[in-house]
N, C-alpha and C positions, 0 to 999 in steps of 0.2 A: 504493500500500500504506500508505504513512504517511496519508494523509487518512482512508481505511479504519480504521485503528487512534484515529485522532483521536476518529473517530463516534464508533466503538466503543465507548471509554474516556468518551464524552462521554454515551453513553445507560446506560452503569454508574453514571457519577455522578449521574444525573437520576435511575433508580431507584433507589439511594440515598436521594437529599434524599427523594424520596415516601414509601419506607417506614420512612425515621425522623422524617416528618412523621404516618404515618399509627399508629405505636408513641405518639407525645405524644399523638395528638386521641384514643387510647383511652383511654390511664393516665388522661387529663384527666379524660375521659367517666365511668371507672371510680369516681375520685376524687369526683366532682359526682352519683354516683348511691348510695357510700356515706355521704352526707350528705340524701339526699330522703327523706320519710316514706313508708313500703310503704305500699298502697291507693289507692284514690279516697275523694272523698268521698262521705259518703252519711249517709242519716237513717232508722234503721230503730227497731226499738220493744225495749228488755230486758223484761225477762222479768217486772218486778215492774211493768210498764206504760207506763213513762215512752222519752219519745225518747230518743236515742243519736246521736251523731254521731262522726266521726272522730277527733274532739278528745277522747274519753275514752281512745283510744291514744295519746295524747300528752300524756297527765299524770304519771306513773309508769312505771317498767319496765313489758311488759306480755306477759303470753303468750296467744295463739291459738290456738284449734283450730277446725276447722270440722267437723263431722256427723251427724247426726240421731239422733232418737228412740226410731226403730225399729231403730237397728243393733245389729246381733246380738251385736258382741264387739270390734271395734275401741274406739270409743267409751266405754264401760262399761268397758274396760279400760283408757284414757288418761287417762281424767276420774278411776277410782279413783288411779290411780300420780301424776297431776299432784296429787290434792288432798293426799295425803302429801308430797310433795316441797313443796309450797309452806309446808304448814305445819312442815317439816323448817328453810327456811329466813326464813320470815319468819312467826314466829310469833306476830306481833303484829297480823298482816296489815295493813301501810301502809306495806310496799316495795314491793309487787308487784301489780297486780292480773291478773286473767285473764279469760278470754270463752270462751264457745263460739258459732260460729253454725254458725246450721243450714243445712246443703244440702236439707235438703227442706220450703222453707216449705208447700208446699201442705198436708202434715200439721201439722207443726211449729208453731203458732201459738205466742207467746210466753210466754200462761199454761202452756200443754204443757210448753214448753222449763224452766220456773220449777220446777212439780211434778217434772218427770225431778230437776233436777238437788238439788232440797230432799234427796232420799231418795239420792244419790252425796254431795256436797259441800257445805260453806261457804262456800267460798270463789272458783267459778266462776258467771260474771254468763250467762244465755241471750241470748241476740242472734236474734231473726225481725222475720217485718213482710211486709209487701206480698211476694206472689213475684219479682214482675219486680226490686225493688227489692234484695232480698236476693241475685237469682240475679246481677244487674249487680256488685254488691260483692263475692260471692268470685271473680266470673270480675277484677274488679279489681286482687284479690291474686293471680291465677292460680291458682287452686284448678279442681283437675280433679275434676267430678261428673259420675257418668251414672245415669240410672235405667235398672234392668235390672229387668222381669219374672221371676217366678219362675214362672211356665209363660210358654215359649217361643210357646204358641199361644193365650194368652190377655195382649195387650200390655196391655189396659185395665186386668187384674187385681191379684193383690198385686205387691208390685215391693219391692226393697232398692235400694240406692244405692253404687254404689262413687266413692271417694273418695278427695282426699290426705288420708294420716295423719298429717302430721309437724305438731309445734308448734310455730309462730313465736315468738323471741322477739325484740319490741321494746325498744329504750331510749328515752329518756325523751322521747323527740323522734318515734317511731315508724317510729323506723330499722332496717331491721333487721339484727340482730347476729349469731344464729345459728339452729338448729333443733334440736327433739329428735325424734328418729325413732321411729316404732311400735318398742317392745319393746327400746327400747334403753337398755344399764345404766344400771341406777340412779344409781348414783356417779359415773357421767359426768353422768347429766338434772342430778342437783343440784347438780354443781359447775360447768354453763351457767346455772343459776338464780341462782349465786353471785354470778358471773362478768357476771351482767347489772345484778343489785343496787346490784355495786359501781361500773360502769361510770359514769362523769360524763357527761351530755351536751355538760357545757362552754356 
């Protein structure tokens, strides 16, 4: 019975050492990954024609959003509320920059993206370019796109795109810090907008 109790007491303490071995190699993990820049790299074309590369999210705070065109009301509704909020809090515009890229380059080309956003904003940059290349870089960020036809029996046909709606925000290193979610208060978006401004990358 006492050897039995020995084990016993002996396999308690070996799970032990492992799950507060396996609690540090997460915090660590957690720790080493709120320090890495969100994305891959990648080279795609803005909207006024010139390349782009991941290093313009790592110049300044920075917010994101990714989706198209043709979207019916998400979009046209994030892009109106982000350009107020940006110009609410950096009104000089050279705290902050911003981006959209498109989930649907096969429409999207980056003059497209340039004209949508002339007639919404000043202040957000279009992001397209090659499909394969663009579709690699939001699946990068994890961005969930699908195309959906709008007649069920016609796949080739018109189509919409469903999407994630939230906007990233990086700091100055292309970390990221927080999100604003579709349709979510105002006073909270700009006091994450603040809140990203102020952030030091250190």
């Amino acid at each position: 019975m006492k050897n039995f109790r020995r084990a016993l007491w002996g396999s308690i303490a070996a799970i032990c050492v492992v799950i507060v071995w396996l609690v540090y190699q997460i915090r660590e993990t957690n720790e080493e990954m709120m320090h890495v820049p969100m994305g891959p790299d990648f080279t795609l074309t803005a909207d006024d024609g010139s390349p782009i590369t991941q290093a313009a999210f790592r110049q300044k705070p920075t917010a994101l959003f990714f989706g198209f065109t043709h979207c019916p009301e998400v979009c046209p509704t994030t892009l109106y509320e982000l350009n107020g909020w940006l110009h609410e809090v950096d009104p000089d515009g050279d705290k902050i920059d911003a981006y959209w890229i498109s989930i649907d380059p096969d429409q999207d080309t980056p003059e497209m993206m340039g004209l949508y956003l002339s007639n919404v904003t000043d202040r957000v940059t279009g992001i397209s370019g090659d499909p394969d290349k663009v579709r690699a870089m939001a699946d990068g960020f994890g961005i969930y796109y699908e195309k959906v036809p709008l007649d069920p029996n016609d796949p080739d046909g018109d189509y919409t795109m469903n999407h994630t709606a939230s906007v990233f925000l990086l700091n100055d290193g292309g970390v990221l810090q927080s999100t604003i979610s579709y349709k979510e208060d105002s006073a909270t978006a700009v006091a994450k907008l603040k809140k990203l401004i102020e952030t030091d990358n250190g």
